[in-house]
C-alpha positions in Angstrom: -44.5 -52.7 18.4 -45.4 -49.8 16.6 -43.2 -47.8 18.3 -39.9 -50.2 17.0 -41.3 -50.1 13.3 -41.1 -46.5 13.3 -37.9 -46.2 14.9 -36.5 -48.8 11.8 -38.3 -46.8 9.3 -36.4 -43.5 10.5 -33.1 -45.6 10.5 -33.6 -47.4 7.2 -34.2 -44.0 5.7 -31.0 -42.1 7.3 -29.0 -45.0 6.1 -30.4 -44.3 2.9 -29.8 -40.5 2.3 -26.1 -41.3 3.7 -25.3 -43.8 1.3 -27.1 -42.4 -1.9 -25.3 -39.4 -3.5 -27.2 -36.5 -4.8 -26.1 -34.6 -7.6 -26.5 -31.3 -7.6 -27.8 -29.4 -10.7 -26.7 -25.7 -12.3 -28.6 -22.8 -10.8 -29.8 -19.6 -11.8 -30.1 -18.1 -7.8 -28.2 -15.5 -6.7 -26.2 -15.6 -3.8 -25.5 -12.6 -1.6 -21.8 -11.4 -2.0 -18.7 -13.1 -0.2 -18.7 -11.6 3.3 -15.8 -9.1 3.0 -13.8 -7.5 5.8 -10.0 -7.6 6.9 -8.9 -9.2 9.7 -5.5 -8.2 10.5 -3.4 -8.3 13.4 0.4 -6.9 13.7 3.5 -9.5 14.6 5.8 -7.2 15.6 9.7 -8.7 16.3 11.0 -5.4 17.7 11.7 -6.3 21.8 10.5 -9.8 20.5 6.8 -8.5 21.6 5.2 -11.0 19.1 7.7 -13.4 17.2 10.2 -14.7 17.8 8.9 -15.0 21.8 12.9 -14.1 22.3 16.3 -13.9 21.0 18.2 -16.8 20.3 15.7 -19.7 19.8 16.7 -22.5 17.0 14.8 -22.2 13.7 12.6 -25.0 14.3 11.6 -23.6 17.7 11.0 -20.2 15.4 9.6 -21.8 13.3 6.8 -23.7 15.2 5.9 -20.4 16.5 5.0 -18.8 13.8 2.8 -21.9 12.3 1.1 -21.6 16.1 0.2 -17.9 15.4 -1.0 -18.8 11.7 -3.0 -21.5 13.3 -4.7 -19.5 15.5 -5.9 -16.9 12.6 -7.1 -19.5 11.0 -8.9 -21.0 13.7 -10.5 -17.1 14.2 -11.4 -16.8 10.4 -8.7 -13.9 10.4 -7.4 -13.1 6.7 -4.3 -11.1 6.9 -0.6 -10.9 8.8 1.0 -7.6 9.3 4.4 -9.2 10.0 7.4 -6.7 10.8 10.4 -7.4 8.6 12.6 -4.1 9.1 12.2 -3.0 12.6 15.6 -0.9 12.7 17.6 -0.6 9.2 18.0 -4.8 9.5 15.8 -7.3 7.8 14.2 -10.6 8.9 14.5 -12.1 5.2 17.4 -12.8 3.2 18.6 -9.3 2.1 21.6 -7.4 0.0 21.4 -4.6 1.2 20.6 -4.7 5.1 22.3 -7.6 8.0 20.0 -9.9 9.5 18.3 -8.8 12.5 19.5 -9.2 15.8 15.3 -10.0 17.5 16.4 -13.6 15.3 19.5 -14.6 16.8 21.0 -11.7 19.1 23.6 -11.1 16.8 22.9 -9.0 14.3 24.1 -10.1 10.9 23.9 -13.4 12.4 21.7 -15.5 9.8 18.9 -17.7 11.7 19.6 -20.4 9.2 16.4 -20.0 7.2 14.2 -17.3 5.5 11.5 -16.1 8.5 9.7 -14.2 5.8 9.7 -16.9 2.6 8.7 -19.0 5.7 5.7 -16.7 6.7 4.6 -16.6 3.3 4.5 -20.5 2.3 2.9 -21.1 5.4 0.4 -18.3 5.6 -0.6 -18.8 1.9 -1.4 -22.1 2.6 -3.8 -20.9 5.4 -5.5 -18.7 3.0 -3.6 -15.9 5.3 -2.5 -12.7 3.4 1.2 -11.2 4.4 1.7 -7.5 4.6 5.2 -6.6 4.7 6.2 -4.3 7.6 8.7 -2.1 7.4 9.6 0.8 9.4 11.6 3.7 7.1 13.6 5.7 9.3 14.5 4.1 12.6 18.0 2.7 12.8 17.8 2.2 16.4 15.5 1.9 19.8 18.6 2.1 21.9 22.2 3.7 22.3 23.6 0.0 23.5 22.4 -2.2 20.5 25.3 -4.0 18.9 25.4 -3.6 15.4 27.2 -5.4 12.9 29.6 -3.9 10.5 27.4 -3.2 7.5 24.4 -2.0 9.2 23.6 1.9 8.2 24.9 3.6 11.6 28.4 2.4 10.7 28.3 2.7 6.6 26.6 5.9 6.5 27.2 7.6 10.0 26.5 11.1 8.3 23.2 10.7 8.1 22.5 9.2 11.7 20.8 11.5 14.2 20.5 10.8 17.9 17.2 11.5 19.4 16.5 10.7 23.0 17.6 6.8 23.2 17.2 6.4 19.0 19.9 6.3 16.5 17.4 7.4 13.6 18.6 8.2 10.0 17.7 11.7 8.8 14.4 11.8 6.8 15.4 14.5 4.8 18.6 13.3 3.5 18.2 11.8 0.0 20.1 8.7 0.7 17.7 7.8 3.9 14.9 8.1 1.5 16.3 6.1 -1.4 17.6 3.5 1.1 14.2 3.0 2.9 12.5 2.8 -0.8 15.2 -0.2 -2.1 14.7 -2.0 0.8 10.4 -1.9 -0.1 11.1 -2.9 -3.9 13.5 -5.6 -2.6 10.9 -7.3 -1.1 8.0 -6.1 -3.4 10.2 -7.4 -6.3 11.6 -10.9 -4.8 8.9 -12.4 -2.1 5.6 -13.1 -3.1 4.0 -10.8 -0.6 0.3 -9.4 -0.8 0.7 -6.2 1.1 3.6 -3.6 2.3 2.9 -1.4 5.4 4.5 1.2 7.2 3.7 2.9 11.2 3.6 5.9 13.1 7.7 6.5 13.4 8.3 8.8 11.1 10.2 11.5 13.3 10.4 10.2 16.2 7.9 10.9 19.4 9.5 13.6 21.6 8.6 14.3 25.1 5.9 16.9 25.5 5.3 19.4 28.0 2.1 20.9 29.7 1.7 23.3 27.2 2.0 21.2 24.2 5.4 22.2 23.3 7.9 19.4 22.4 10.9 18.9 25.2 13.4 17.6 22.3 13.7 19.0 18.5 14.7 16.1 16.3 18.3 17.5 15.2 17.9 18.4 11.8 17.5 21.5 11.4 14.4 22.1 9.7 11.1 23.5 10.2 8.0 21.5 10.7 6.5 22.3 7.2 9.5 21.4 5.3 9.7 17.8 7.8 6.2 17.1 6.3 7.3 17.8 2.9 9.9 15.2 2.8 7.7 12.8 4.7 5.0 13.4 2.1 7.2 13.0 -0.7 8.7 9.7 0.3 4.9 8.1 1.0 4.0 9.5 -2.7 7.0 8.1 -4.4 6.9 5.0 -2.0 3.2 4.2 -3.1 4.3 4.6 -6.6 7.1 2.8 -6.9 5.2 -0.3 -5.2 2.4 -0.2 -7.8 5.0 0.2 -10.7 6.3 -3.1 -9.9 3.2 -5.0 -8.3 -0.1 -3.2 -8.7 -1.9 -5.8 -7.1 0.3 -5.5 -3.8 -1.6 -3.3 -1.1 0.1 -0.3 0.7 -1.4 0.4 4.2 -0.2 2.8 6.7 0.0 3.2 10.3 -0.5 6.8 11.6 -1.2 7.9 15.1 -4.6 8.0 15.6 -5.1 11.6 16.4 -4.2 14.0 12.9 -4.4 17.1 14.8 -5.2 17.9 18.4 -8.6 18.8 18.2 -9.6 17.4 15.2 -12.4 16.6 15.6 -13.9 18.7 17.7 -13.4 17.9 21.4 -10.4 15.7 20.7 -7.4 15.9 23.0 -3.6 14.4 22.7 -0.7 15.5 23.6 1.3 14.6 20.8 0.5 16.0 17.9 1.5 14.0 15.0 1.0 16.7 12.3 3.5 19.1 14.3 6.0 16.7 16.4 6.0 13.7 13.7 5.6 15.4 10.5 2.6 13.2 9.8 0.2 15.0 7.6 -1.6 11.5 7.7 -5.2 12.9 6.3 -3.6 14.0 2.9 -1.9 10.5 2.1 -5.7 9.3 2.7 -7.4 12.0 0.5 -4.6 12.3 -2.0 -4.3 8.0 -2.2 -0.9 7.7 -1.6 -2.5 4.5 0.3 -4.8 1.4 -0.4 -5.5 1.8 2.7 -5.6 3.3 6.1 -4.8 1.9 10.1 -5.5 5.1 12.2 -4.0 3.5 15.9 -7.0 3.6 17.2 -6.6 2.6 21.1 -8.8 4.7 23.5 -11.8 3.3 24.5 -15.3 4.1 22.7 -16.3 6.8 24.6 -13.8 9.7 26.1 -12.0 13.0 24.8 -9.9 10.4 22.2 -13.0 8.3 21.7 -13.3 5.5 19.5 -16.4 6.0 17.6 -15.9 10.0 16.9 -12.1 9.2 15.4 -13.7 6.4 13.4 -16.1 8.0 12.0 -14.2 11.6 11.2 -11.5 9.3 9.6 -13.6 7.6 7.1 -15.3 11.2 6.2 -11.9 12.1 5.0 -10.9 10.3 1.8 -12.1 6.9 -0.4 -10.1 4.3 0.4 -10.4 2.3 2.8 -9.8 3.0 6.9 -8.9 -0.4 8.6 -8.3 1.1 12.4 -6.2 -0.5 14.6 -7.4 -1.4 17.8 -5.5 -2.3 21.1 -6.4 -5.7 22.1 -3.1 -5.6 24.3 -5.5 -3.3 26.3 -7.7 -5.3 27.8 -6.9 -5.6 31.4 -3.5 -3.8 30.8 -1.9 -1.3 33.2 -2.5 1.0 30.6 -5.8 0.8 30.6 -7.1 -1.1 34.1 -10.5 -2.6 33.7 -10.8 -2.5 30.0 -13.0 -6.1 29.1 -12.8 -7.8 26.3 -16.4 -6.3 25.6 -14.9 -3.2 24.5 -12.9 -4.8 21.5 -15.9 -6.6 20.3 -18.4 -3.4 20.8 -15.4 -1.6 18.5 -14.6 -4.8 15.8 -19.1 -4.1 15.6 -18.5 -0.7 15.0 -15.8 -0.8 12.5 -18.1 -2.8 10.4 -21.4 0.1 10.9 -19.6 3.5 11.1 -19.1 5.3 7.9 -18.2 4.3 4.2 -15.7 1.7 2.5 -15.3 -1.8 3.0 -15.1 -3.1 6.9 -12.0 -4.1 8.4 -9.6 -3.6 11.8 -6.1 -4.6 12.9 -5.0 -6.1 16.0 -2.6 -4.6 18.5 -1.1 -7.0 18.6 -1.2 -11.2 17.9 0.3 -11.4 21.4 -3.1 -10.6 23.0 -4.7 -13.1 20.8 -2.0 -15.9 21.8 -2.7 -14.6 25.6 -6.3 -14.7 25.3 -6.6 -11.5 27.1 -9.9 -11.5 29.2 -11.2 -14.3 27.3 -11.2 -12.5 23.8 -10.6 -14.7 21.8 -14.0 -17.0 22.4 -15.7 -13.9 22.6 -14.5 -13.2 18.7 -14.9 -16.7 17.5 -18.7 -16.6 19.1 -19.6 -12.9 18.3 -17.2 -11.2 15.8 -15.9 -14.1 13.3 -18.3 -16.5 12.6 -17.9 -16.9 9.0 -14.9 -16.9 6.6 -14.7 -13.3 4.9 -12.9 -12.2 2.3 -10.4 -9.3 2.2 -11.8 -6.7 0.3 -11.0 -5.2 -3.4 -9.0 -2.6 -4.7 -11.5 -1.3 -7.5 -9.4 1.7 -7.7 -6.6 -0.5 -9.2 -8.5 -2.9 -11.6 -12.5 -4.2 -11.1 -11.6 -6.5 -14.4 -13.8 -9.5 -13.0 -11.8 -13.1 -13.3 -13.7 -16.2 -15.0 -15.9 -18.1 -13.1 -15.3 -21.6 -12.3 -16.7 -24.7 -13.4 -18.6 -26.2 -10.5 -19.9 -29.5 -9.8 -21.4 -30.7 -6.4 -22.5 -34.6 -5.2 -23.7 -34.9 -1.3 -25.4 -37.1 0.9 -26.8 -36.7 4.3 -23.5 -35.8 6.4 -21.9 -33.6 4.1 -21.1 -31.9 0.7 -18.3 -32.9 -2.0 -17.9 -29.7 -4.2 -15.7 -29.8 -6.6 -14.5 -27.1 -9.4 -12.6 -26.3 -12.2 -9.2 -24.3 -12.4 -9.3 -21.2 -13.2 -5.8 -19.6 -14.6 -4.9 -15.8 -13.0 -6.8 -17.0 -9.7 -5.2 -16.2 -6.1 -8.1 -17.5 -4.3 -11.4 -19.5 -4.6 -14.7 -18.1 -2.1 -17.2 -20.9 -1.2 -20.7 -19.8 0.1 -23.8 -22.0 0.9 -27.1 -21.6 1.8 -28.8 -24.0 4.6 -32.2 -23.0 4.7 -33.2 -19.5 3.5 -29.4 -18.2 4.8 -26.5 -18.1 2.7 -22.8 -18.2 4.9 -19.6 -17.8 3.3 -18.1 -20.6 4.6 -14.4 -21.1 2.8 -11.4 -18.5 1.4 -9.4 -21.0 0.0 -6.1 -20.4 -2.1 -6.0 -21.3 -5.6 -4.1 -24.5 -5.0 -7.3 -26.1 -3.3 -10.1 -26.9 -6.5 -12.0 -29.3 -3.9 -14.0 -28.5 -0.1 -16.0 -31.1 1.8 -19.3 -29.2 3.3 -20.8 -30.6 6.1 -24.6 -31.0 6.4 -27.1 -30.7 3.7 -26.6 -27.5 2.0 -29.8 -26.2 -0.5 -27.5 -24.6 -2.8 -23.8 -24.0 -3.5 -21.7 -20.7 -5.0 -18.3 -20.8 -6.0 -16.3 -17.6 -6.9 -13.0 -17.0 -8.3 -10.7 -14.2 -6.4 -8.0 -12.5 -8.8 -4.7 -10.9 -6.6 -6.6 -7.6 -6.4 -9.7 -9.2 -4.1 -11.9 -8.9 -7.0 -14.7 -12.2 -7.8 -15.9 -13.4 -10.6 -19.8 -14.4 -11.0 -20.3 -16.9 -8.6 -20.7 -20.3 -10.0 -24.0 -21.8 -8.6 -25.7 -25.1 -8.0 -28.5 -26.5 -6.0 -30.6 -29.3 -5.1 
């Protein structure tokens, strides 16, 4: 009998916490700051290796792919999209000045019927997901046979096409490459509402190299390695500039190869040498910051003569800004690399957030290895790498002008949390943290159109911080129980 009347006691009083609201009062605590760290991965079109899957497919059936591979970043806590718009002089947006891409349709100049990239953005936006822009500069080709259309560069400007092993590549030293390459950039910077443009490894093109280092094809140009570099440096410096004239908040990353110098550091081997063979000089974009920030392609396993951790930590010796490396997920039990687990991506996402200085972050070669689930990594992440939301981090080399912090008001019962919070004008994002116990999580990135989050459980206390375009927070608003 006793035994009943407690029972009903315990019931009576859940019943009662579930159905009385508590309001929660303004507090002076402090909250840890919004975990920070990007969470990238590439979607590259070129080949179709990410998206579209392949040529041809209608725009809804395009369409539903990309909302699948925005679903699943969300579903991983990832915070950013490194989407490839210009894969060979052609665009996957609406463009002026370049024909629609034949990876849409398989007809270049063919249009898919709607904007991929307007698309990418609304939808990716609405995820919270950042889009970086991916363009690569030179490459007008990846094979003699392509088809293209009748105002693509190799036919309007066949003067400054070069043929290099199976690529059709416009000439990096000739003016009109460069200035092409740049209006294509400020196209986009100026018309799409994108958070981020990025650029890879091709900048001359990889030869062939021999057993004693030496390249088996000379990109047919006619200059010297040092004056490659030049022009190479000089259309990163003027690129970087020109993007921060029109949107300073908009991030420039680069690509490199993730090897500057055979070599360097000591013990390092390759056989390309990027500095030499790709006019790359990679380490003085990062110490001159001609970059927000950095993707060494970081792909060899931890340990080895190209190991992980040594390139990781020599990179971020070398400059300020950030180094995000990229790391090949595409590996994991890959004929490139037989036997890799999906350990060794989680032991390197752990040591991109502990080796060196500057905020954490990584990139993912590529989404496709996410979608595939290679080896099971992407339970592994969710249970070991991503369990809370994180923020990407600031540029406090562009502005550290903190935004206004929001109004914040929060009424909860038993189950869960209604927080609610005032609008605040210039904000991209809102960042929503709670503390359960003694432990604060950062538990939302929201975008600026959301002013509302349900929180499940009983939270002790509640922050909410304002995020302004350029990643920087406001004082967290704070209340408590």
């Amino acid at each position: 009998m006793l035994h009943r009347i407690l029972n009903i006691v315990y019931v009576l009083g859940i019943l009662s916490s579930t159905t009385i609201a508590k309001n929660y009062s303004p507090s002076q605590e402090n909250p840890p700051v919004v975990t920070r760290e990007f969470r990238a991965a590439w979607v590259a079109s070129v080949y179709n290796i990410d998206w579209p899957s392949r040529k041809g497919l209608s725009a809804s059936a395009q369409q539903s792919e990309m909302r699948a591979i925005l679903d699943q970043m969300v579903r991983l806590k990832m915070n950013a999209i490194i989407f490839q718009v210009r894969p060979n002089a052609d665009a996957l947006y609406r463009s002026r000045i370049e024909p629609w891409s034949p990876w849409l349709t398989g007809t270049m100049g063919r249009s898919p019927g709607y904007d991929p990239l307007a698309y990418c953005i609304s939808h990716a936006h609405a995820r919270g997901i950042e889009v970086h822009a991916w363009f690569n500069p030179y490459r007008a080709s990846p094979s003699e046979t392509m088809q293209m259309s009748s105002n693509h560069i190799t036919r309007t400007h066949p003067s400054l096409i070069r043929r290099f092993k199976t690529y059709k590549w416009m000439d990096p030293s000739h003016t009109t490459t460069q200035q092409r390459a740049l209006s294509v950039i400020l196209d986009v910077t100026r018309r799409y509402d994108i958070d981020g443009i990025h650029i890879d490894d091709y900048f001359y093109p990889y030869p062939d190299v021999g057993s004693n280092g030496m390249p088996k094809q000379i990109f047919p140009d006619g200059k010297s390695p040092s004056q490659r570099r030049s022009y190479v440096d000089s259309f990163v410096s003027n690129m970087y500039a020109s993007v921060k004239k029109s949107k300073p908040w908009v991030r420039v990353g680069i690509s490199p190869f993730g090897i500057w110098k055979p070599g360097v550091p000591n013990g390092t081997t390759a056989s390309i040498n990027a500095y030499e063979h790709l006019a790359a000089d990679s380490r003085k974009w990062l110490q001159k910051g001609w970059c927000d920030y950095l993707s060494p392609q970081l792909y060899w396993r931890i340990s080895g003569p190209q190991g992980y951790s040594r390139l990781l930590s020599w990179w971020r010796s070398q400059g300020r800004r950030p180094v995000w490396p990229g790391i090949a997920t595409a590996r994991i039990k890959s004929t490139e690399d037989p036997g890799r687990p999906a350990s060794e991506i989680i032991n390197q996402v752990q040591l991109s957030r502990s080796i060196g200085r500057n905020y954490a972050g990584h990139v993912h070669w590529s989404m496709k290895s996410l979608r595939q689930n290679r080896g099971g990594i992407t339970g592994e992440l969710a249970k070991k790498s991503y369990t809370t939301a994180a923020l990407v981090p600031p540029m406090p080399w562009i502005s550290s002008t903190k935004p206004t912090a929001p109004r914040l008001s929060a009424k909860g019962k038993r189950s869960n949390v209604s927080v609610k919070w005032s609008s605040v004008r210039g904000a991209a994002k809102y960042a929503v943290q709670a503390r359960y116990g003694k432990n604060w999580f950062t538990t939302h990135i929201l975008t600026a159109a959301n002013t509302s989050v349900t929180l499940s459980g009983s939270p002790e206390a509640i922050a909410v911080s304002s995020v302004d375009r350029f990643g920087t927070t406001s004082t967290p608003s704070v209340v408590a129980r």
